[in-house]
C-alpha positions in Angstrom: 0.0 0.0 0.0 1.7 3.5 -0.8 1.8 5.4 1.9 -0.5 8.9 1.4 -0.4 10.7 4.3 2.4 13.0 6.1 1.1 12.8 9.8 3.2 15.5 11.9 4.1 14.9 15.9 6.0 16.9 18.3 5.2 18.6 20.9 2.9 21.8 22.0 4.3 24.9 20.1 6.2 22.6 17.9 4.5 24.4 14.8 2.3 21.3 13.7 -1.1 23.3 12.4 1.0 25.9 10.8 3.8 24.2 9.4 1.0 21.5 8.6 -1.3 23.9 6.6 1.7 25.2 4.6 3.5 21.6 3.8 -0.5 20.6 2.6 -0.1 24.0 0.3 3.3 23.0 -1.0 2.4 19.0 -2.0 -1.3 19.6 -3.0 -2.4 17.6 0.0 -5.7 18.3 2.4 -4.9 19.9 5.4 -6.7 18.1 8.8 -5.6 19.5 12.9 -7.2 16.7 14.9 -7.1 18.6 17.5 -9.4 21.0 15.6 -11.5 18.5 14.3 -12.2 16.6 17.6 -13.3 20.5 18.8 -15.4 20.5 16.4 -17.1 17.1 16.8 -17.6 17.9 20.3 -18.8 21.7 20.2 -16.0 22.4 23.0 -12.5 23.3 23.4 -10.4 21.4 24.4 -9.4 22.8 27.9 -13.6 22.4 28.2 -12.8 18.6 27.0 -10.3 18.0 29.6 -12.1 19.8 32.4 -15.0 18.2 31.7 -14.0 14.9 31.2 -10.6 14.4 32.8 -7.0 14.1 31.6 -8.0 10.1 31.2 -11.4 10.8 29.6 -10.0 13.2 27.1 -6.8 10.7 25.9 -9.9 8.2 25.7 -11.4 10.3 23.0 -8.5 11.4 21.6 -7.4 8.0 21.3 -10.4 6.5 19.4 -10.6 9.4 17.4 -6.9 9.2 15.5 -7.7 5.4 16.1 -10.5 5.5 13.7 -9.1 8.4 11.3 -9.5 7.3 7.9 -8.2 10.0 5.6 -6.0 10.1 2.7 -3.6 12.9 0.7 -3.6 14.6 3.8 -1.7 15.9 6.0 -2.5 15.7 9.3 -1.6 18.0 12.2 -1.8 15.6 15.3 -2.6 16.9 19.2 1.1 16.5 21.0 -0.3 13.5 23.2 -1.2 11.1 20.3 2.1 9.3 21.0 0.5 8.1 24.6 -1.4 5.5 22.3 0.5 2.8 20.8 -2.7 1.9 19.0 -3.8 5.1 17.1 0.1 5.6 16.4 0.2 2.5 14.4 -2.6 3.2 12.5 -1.7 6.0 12.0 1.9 5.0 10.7 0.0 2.3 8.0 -1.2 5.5 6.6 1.8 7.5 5.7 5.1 8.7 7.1 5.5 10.3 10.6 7.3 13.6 11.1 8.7 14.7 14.4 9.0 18.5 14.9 11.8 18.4 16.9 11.5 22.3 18.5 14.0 23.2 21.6 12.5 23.2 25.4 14.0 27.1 25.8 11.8 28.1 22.6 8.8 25.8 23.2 9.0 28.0 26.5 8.8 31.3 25.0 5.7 30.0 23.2 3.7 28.9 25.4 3.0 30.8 27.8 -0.4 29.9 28.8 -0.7 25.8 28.5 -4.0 25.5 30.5 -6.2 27.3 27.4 -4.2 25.9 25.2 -5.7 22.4 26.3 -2.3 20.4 27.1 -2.3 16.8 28.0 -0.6 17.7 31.4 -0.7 16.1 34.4 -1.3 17.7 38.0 2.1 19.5 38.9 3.6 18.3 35.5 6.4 20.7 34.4 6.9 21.6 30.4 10.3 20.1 31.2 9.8 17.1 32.7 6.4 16.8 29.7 9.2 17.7 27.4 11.3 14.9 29.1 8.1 12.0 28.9 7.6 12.4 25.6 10.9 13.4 23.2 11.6 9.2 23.1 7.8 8.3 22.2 8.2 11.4 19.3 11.5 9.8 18.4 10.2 6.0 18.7 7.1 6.6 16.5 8.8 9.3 13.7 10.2 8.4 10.4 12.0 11.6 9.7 12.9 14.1 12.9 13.1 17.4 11.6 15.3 19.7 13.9 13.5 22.9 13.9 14.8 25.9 16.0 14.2 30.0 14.5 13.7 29.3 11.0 10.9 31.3 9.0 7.8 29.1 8.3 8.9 28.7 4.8 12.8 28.0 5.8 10.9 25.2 7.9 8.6 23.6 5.0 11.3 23.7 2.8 13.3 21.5 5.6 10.6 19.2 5.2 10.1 18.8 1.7 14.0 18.3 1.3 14.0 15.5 3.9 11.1 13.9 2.5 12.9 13.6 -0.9 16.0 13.1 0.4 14.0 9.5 2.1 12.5 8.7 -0.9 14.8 10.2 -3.3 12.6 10.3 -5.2 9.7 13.4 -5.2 7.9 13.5 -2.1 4.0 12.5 -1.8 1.8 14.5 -3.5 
């Protein structure tokens, strides 16, 4: 089966949706944020998910969600806790190539200031380091390509995409 789908992980303020909408521009792919989309389903945010449901509730629906996601040409702009589940990450995988936005702990820092509204997957006294810490070996275990990112422009950071892409296939990349 070709793989059709670019599925980008990394963490919080990583630059998934953004980076994600422009690399779908670039290769004439469709453009999905699952965190967006499981807004959406729900009619709440997702800080609303989590309070209303709970950290486990939430990763429950998150979970069956990407579990279930059946999309293709796309890519696909995942929440920075869909490497908790081994299941959904697999999936996910037989669908097309995983990229890990791999973003320093000093910037991710600066850019994210407010983490509660931003509806992180964060437990009870839970540092961004010692989050950062949990999950850089499930980003690195589950990604085919790690892209180093750090303060390149959004276009400086496609194009580090696309050239790693073809550089893997060497050949074109999807599209």
């Amino acid at each position: 089966m070709e793989l059709s789908n670019l599925i980008l992980i990394g963490m919080p303020g990583a630059g998934k949706s953004t980076l994600g909408i422009l690399t779908a521009k670039a290769l004439g792919l469709s453009f999905l944020d699952t965190d967006v989309a499981i807004q959406a389903e729900y009619g709440q945010t997702l800080s609303e998910l989590i309070s209303r449901h709970g950290l486990e509730g939430f990763c429950r629906i998150e979970e069956e969600y990407l579990g279930n996601l059946n999309v293709r040409q796309t890519v696909i702009a995942t929440g920075g806790s869909a490497v908790y589940y081994d299941g959904a990450m697999n999936h996910l995988k037989r669908t097309g190539r995983v990229v890990y936005l791999k973003v320093p702990l000093e910037i991710l820092q600066s850019r994210l200031a407010d983490m509660a509204s931003r509806g992180v997957v964060i437990e009870p006294g839970q540092t961004l380091e010692t989050l950062f810490k949990k999950r850089s070996g499930l980003y690195e275990r589950y990604a085919d390509l790690i892209i180093p990112l750090a303060e390149q422009s959004h276009e400086q950071a496609v194009q580090a995409i696309l050239q790693r892409l073809q550089e893997k296939d060497g050949k074109e990349p999807i599209g």
